[in-house]
N, CA, C and O atoms as a printed pandas DataFrame, in Angstrom:
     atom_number atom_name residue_name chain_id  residue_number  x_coord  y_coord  z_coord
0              1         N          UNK        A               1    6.509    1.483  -20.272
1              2        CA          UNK        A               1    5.835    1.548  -18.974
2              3         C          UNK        A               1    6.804    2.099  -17.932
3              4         O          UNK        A               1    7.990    1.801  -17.789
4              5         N          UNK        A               2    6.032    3.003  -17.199
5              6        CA          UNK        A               2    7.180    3.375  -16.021
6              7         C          UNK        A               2    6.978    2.499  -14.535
7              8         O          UNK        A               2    6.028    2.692  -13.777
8              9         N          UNK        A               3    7.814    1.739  -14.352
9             10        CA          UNK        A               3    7.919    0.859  -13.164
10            11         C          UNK        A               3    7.925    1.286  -11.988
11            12         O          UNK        A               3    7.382    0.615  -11.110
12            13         N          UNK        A               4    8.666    2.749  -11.636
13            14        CA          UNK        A               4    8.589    3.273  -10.523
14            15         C          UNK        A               4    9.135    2.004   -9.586
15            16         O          UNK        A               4    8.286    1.398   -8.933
16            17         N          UNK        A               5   10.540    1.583   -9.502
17            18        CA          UNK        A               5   10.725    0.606   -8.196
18            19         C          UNK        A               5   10.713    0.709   -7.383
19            20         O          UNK        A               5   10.184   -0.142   -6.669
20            21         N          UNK        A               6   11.471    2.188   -6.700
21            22        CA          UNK        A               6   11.511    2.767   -5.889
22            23         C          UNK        A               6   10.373    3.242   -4.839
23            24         O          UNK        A               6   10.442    3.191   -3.611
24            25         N          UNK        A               7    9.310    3.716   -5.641
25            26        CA          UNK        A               7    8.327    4.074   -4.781
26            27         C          UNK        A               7    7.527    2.275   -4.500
27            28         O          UNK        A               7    6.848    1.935   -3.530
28            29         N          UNK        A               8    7.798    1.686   -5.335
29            30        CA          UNK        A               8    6.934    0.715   -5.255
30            31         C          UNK        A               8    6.892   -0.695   -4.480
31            32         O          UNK        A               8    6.119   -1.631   -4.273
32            33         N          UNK        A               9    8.504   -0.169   -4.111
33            34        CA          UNK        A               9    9.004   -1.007   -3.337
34            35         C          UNK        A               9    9.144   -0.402   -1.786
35            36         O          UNK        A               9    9.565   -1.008   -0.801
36            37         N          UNK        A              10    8.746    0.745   -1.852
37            38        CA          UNK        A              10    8.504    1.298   -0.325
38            39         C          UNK        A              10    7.328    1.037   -0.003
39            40         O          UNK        A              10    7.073    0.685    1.149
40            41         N          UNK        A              11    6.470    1.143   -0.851
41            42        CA          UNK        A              11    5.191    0.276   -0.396
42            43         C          UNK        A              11    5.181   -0.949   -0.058
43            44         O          UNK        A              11    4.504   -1.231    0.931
44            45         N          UNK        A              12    5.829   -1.909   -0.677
45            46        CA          UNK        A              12    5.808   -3.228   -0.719
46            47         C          UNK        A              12    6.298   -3.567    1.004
47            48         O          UNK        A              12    5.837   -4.250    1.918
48            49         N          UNK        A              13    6.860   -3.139    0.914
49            50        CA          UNK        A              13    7.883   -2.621    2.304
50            51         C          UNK        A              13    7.181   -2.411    3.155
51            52         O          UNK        A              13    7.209   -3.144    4.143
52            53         N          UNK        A              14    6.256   -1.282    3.071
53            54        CA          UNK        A              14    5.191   -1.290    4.673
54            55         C          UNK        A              14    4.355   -2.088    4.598
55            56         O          UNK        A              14    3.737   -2.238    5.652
56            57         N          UNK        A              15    3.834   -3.111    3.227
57            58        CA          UNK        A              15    2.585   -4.150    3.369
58            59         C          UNK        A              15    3.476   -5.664    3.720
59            60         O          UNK        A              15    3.058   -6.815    3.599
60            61         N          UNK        A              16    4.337   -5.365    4.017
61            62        CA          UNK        A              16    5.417   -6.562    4.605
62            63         C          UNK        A              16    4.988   -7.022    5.897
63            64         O          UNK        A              16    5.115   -8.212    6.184
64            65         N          UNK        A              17    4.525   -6.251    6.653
65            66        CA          UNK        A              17    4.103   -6.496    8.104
66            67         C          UNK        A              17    2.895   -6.817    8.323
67            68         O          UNK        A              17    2.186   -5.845    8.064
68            69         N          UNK        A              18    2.376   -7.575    8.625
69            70        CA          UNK        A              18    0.939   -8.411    8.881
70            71         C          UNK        A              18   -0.365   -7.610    9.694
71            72         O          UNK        A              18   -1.535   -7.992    9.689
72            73         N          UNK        A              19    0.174   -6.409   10.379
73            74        CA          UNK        A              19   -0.489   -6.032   10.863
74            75         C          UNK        A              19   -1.009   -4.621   10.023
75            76         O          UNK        A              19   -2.182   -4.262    9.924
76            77         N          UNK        A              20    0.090   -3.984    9.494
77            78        CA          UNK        A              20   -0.221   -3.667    8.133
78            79         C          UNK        A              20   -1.115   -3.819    7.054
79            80         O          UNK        A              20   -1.750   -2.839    6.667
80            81         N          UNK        A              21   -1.255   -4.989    6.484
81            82        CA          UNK        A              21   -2.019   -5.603    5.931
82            83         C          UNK        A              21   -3.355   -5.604    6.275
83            84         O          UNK        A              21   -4.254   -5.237    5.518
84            85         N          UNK        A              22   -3.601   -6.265    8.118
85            86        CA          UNK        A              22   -4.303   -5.973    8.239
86            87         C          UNK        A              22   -5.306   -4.618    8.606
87            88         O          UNK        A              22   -6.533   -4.590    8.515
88            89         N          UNK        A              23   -4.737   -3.925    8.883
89            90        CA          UNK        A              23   -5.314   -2.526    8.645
90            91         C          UNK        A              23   -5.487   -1.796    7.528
91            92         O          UNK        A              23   -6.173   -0.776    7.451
92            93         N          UNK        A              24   -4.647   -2.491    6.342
93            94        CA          UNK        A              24   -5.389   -2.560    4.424
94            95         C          UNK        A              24   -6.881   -3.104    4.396
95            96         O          UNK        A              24   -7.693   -2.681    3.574
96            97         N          UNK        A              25   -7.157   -3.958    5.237
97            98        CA          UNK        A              25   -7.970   -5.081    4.856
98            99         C          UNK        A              25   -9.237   -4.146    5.694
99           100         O          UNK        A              25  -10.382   -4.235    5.250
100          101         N          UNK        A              26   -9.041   -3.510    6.569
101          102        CA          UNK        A              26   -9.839   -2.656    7.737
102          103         C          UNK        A              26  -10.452   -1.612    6.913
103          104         O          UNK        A              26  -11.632   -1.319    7.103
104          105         N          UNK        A              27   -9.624   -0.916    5.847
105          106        CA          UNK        A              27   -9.991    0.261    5.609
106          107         C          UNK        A              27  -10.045   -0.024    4.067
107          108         O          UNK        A              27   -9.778    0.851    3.244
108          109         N          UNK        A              28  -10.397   -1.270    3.736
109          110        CA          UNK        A              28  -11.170   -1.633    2.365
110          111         C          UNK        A              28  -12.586   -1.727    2.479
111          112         O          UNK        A              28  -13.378   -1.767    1.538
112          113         N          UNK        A              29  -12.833   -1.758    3.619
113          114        CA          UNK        A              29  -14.286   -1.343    4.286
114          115         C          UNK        A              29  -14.620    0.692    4.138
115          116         O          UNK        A              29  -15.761    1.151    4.199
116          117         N          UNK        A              30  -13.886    1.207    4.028
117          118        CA          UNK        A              30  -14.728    2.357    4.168
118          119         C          UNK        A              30  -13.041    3.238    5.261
119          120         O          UNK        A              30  -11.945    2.798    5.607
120          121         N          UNK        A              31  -13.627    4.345    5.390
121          122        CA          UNK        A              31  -12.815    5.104    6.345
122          123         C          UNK        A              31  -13.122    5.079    7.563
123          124         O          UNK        A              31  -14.292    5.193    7.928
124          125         N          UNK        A              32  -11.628    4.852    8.794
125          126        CA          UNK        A              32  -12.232    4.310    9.927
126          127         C          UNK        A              32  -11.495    5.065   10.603
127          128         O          UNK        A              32  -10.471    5.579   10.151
128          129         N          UNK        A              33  -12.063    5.278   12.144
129          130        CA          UNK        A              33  -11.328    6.237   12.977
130          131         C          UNK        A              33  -10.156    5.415   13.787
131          132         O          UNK        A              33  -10.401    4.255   14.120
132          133         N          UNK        A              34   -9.134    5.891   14.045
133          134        CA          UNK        A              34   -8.355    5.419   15.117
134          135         C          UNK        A              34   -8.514    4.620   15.982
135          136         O          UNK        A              34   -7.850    3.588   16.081
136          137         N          UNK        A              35   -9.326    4.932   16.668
137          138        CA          UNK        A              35   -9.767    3.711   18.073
138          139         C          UNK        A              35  -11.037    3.093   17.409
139          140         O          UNK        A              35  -12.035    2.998   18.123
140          141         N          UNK        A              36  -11.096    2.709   16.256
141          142        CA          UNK        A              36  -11.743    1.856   15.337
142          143         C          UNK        A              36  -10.830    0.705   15.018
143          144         O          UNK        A              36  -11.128   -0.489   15.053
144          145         N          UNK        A              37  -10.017    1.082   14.796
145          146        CA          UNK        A              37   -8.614    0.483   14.425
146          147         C          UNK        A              37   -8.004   -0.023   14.924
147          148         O          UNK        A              37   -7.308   -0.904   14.419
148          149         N          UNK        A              38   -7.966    0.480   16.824
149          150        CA          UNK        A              38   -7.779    0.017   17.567
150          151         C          UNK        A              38   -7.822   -1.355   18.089
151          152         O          UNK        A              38   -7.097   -2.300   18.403
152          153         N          UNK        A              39   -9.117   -0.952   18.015
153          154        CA          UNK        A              39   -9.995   -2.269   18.624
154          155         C          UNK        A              39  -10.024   -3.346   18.149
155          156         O          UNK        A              39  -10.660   -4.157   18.822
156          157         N          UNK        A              40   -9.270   -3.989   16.571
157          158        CA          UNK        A              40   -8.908   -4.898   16.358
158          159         C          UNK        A              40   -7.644   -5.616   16.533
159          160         O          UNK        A              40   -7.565   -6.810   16.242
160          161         N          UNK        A              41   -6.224   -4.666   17.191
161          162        CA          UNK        A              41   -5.420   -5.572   17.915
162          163         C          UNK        A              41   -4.886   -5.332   19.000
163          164         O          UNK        A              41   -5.351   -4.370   19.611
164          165         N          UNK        A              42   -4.274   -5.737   19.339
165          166        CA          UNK        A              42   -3.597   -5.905   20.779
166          167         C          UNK        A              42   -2.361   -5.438   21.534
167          168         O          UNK        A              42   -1.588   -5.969   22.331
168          169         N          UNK        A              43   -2.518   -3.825   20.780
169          170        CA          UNK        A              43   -1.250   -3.281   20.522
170          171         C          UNK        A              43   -1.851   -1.566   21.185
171          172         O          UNK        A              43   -2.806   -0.853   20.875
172          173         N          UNK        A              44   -0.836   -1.442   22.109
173          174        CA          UNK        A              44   -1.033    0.266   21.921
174          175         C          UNK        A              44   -1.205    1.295   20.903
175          176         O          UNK        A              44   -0.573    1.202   19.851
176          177         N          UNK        A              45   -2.103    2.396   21.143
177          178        CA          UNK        A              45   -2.317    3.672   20.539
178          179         C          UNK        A              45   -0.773    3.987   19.736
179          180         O          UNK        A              45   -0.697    4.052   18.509
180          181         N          UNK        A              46    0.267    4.144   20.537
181          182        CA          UNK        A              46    1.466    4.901   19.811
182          183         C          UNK        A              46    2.011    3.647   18.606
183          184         O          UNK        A              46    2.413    3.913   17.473
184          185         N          UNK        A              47    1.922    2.591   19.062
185          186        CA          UNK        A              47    1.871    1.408   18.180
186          187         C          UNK        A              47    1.327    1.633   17.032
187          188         O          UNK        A              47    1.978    1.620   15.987
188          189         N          UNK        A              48    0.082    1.863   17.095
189          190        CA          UNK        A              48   -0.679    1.997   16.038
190          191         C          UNK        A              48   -0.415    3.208   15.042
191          192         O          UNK        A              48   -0.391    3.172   13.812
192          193         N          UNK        A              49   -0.223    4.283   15.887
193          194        CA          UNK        A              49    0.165    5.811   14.980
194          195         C          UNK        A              49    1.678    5.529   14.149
195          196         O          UNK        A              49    1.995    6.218   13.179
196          197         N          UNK        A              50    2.231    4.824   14.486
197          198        CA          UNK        A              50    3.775    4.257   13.926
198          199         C          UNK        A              50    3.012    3.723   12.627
199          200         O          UNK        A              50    2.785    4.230   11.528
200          201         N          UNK        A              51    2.697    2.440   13.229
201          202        CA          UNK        A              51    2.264    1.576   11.554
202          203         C          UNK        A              51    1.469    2.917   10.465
203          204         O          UNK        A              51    1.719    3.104    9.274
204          205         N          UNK        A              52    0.397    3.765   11.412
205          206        CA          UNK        A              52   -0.383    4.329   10.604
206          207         C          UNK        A              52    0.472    5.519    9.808
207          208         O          UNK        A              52   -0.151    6.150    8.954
208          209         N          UNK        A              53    1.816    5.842   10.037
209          210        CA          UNK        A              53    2.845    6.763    9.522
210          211         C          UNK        A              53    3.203    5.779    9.023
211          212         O          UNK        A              53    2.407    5.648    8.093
212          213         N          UNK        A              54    3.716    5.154    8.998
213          214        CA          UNK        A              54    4.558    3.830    7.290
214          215         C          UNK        A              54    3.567    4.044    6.442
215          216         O          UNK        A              54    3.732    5.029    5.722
216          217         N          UNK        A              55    2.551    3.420    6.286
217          218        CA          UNK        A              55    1.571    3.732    5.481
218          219         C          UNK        A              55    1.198    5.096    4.591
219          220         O          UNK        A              55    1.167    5.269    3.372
220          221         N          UNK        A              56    0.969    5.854    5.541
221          222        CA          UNK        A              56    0.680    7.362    5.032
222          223         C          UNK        A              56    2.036    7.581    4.172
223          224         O          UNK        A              56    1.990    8.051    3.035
224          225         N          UNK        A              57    3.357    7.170    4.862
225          226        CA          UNK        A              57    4.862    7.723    4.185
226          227         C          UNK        A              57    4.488    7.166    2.382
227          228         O          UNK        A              57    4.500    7.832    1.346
228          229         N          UNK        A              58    4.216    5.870    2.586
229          230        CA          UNK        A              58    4.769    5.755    1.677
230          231         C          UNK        A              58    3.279    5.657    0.276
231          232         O          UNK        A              58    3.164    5.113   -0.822
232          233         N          UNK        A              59    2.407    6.519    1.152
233          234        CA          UNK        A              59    1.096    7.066    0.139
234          235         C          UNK        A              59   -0.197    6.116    0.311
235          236         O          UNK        A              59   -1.249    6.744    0.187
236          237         N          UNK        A              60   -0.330    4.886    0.543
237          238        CA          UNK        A              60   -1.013    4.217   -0.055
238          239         C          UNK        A              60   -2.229    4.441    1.355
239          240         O          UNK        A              60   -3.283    3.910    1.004
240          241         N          UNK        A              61   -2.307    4.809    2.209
241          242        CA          UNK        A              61   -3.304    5.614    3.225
242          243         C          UNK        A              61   -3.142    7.056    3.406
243          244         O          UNK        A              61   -2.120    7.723    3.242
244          245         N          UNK        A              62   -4.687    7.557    3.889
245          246        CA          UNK        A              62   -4.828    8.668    3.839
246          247         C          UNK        A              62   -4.921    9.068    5.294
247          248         O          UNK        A              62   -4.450    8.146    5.960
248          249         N          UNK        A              63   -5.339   10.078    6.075
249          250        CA          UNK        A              63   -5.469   10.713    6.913
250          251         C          UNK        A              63   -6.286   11.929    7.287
251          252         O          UNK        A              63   -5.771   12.938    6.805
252          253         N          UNK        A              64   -7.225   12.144    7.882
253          254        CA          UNK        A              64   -7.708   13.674    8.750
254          255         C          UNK        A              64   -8.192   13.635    9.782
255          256         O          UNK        A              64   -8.703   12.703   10.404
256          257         N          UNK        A              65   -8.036   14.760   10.031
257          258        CA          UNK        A              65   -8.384   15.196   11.706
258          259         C          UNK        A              65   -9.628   15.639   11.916
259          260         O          UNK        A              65  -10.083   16.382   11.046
260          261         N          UNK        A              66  -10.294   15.384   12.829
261          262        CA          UNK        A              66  -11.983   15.840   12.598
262          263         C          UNK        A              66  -11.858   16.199   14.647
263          264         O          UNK        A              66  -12.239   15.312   15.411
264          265         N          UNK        A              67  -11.500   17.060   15.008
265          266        CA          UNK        A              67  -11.585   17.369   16.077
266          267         C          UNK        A              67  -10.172   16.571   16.936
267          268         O          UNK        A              67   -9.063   16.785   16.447
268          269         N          UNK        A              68  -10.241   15.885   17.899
269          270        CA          UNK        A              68   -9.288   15.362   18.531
270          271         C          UNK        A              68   -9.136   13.901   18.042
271          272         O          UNK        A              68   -8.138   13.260   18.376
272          273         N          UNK        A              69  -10.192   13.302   17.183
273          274        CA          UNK        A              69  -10.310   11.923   16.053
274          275         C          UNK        A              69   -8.745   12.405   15.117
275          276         O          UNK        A              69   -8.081   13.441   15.071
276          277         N          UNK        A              70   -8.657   11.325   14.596
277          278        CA          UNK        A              70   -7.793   11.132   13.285
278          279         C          UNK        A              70   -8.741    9.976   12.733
279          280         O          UNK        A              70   -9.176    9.055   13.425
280          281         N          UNK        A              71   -9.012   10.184   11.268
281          282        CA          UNK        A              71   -9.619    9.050   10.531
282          283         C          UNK        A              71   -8.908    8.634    9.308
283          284         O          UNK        A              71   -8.375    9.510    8.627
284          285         N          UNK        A              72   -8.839    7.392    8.949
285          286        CA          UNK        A              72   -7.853    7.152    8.283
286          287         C          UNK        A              72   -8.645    6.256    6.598
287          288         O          UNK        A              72   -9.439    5.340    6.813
288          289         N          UNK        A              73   -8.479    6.454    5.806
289          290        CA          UNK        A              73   -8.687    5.845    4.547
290          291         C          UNK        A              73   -7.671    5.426    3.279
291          292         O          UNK        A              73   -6.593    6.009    3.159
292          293         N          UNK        A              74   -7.951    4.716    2.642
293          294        CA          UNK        A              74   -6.953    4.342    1.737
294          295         C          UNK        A              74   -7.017    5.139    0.224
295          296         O          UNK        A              74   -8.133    5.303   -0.270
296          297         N          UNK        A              75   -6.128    5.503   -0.312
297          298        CA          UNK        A              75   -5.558    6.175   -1.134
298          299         C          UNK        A              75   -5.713    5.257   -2.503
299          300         O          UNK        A              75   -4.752    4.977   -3.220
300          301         N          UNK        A              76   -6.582    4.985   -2.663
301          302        CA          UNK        A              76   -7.139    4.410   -4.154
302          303         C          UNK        A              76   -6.566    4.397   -5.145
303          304         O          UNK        A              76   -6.078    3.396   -5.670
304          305         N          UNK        A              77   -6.533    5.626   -5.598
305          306        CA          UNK        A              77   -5.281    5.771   -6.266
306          307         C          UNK        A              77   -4.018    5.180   -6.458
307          308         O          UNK        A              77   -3.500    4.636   -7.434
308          309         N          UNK        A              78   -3.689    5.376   -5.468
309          310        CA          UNK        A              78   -2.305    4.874   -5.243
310          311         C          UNK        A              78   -2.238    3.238   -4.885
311          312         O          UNK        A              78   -1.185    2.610   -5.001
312          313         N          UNK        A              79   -3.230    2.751   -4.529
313          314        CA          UNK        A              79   -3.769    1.416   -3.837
314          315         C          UNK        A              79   -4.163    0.472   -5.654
315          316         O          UNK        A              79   -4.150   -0.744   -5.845
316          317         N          UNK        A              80   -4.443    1.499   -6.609
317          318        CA          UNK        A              80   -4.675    1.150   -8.160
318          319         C          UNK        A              80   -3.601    1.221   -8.770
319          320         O          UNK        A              80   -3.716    0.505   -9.765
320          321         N          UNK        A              81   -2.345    1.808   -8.730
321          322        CA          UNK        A              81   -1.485    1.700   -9.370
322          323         C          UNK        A              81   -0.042    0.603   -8.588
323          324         O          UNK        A              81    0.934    0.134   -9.174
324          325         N          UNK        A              82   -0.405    0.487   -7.186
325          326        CA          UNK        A              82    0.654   -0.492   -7.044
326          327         C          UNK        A              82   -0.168   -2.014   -7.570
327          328         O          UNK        A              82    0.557   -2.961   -7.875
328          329         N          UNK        A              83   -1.277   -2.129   -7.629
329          330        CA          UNK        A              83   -2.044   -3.324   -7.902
330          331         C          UNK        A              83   -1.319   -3.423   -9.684
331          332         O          UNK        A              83   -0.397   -4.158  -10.037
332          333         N          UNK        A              84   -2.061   -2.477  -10.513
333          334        CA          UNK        A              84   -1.400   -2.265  -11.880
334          335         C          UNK        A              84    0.226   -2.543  -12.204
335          336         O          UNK        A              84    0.605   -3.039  -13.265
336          337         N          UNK        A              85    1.101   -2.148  -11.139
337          338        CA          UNK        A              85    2.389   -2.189  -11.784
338          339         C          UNK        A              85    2.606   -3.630  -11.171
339          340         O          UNK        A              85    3.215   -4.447  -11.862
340          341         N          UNK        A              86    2.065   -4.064   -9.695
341          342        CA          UNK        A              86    2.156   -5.753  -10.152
342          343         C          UNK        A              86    1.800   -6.672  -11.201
343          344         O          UNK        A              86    2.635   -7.376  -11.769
344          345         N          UNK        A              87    0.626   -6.673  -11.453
345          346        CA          UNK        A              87    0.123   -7.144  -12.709
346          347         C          UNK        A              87    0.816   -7.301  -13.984
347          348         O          UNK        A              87    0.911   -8.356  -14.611
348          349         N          UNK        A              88    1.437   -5.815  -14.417
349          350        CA          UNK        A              88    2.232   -5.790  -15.379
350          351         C          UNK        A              88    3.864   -6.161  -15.218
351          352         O          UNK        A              88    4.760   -5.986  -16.043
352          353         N          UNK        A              89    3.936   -6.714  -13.916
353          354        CA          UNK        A              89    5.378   -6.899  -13.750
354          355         C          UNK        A              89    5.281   -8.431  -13.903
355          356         O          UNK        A              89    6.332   -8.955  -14.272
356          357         N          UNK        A              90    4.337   -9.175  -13.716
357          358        CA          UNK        A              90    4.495  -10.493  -14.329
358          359         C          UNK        A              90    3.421  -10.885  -15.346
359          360         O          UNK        A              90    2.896  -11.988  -15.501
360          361         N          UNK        A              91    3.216   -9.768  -15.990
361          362        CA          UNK        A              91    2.161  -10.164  -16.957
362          363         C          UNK        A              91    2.390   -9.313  -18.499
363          364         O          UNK        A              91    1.688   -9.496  -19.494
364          365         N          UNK        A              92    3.445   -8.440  -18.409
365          366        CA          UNK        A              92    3.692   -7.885  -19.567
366          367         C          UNK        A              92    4.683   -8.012  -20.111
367          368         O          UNK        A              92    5.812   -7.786  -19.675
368          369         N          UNK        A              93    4.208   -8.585  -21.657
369          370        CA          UNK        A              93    5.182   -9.021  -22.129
370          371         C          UNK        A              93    5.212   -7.853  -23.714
371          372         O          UNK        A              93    5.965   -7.916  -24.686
372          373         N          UNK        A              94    4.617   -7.338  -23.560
373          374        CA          UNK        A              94    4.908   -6.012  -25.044
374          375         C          UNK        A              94    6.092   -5.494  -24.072
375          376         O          UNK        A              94    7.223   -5.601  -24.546
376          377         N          UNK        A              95    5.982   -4.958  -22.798
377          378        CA          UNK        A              95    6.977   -3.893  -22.893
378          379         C          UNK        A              95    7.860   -4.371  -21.301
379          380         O          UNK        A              95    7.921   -3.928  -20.154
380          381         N          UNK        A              96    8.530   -5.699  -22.192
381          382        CA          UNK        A              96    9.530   -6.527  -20.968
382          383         C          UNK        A              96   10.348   -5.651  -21.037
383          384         O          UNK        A              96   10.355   -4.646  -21.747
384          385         N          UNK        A              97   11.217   -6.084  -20.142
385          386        CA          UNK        A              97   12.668   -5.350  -19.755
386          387         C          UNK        A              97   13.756   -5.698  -20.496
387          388         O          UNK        A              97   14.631   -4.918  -20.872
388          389         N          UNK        A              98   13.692   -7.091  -20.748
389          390        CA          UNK        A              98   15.119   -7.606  -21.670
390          391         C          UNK        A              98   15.564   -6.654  -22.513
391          392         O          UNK        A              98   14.930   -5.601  -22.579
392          393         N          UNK        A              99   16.604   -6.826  -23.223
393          394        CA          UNK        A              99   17.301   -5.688  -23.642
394          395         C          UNK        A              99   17.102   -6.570  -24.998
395          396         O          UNK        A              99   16.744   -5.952  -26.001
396          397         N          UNK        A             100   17.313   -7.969  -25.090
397          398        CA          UNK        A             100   17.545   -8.151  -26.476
398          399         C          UNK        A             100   16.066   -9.290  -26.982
399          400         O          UNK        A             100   16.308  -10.497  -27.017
400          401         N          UNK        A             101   14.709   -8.835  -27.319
401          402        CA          UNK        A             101   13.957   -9.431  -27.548
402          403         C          UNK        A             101   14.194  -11.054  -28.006
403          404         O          UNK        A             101   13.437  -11.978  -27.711
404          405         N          UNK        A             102   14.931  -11.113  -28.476
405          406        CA          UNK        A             102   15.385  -12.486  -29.531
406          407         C          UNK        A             102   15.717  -13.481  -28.236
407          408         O          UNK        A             102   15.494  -14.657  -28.525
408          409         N          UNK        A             103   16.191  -13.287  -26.897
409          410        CA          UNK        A             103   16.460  -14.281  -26.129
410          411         C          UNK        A             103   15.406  -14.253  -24.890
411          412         O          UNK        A             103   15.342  -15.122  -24.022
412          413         N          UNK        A             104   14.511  -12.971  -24.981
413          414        CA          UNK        A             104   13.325  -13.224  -24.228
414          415         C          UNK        A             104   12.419  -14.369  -23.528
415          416         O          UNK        A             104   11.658  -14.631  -24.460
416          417         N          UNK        A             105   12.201  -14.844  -22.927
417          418        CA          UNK        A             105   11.597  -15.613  -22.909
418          419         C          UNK        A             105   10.271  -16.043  -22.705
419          420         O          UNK        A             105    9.740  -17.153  -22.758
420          421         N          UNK        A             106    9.692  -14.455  -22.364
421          422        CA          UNK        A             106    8.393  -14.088  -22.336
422          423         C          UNK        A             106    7.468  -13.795  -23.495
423          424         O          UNK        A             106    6.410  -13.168  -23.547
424          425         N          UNK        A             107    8.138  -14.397  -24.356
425          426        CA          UNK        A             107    7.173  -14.054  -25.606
426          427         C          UNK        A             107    6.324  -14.536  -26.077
427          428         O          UNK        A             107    5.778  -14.012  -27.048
């Protein structure tokens, strides 16, 4: 299995922040515009375009421009494989990491 830590831990990294999260949780609903997004906290526009660049950086949201709008959606994809490589990081035991099966303890 390829673990990818690196990328996977830059994600982990921008869903660290609560507000983050909650704008995961916003756009598990569907694709939403900016001052959609807005309107659920209590934080300035440039505020918001910050968090909404962590996100985009590190893949797991999407982005377009539809006139002077930006609308933003989540990257499925990518939103399916950090879910997957958690799963298998405490749930797989064919293809653990230990080096020497015999002292495993996941077996």
């Amino acid at each position: 299995m390829n673990r990818n830590y690196d990328d996977n831990a830059k994600i982990i990294k921008a869903l660290s922040e609560p507000s983050r999260l909650k704008i995961i949780d916003i756009l598990s609903c569907g694709e939403k515009c900016a001052c959609d997004i807005l309107e659920e906290f209590e934080f300035t526009q440039p505020t918001l375009s910050h968090h909404m660049k962590v996100l985009m950086d590190c893949g797991i949201v999407e982005s377009r421009k539809e006139g002077l709008w930006s609308y933003y959606s989540l990257n499925i994809s990518n939103c399916n494989r950090l879910i997957l490589f958690l799963m298998n990081l405490v749930t797989d035991t064919e293809d653990c990491i230990c080096k020497n099966k015999s002292k495993c303890e996941c077996k």
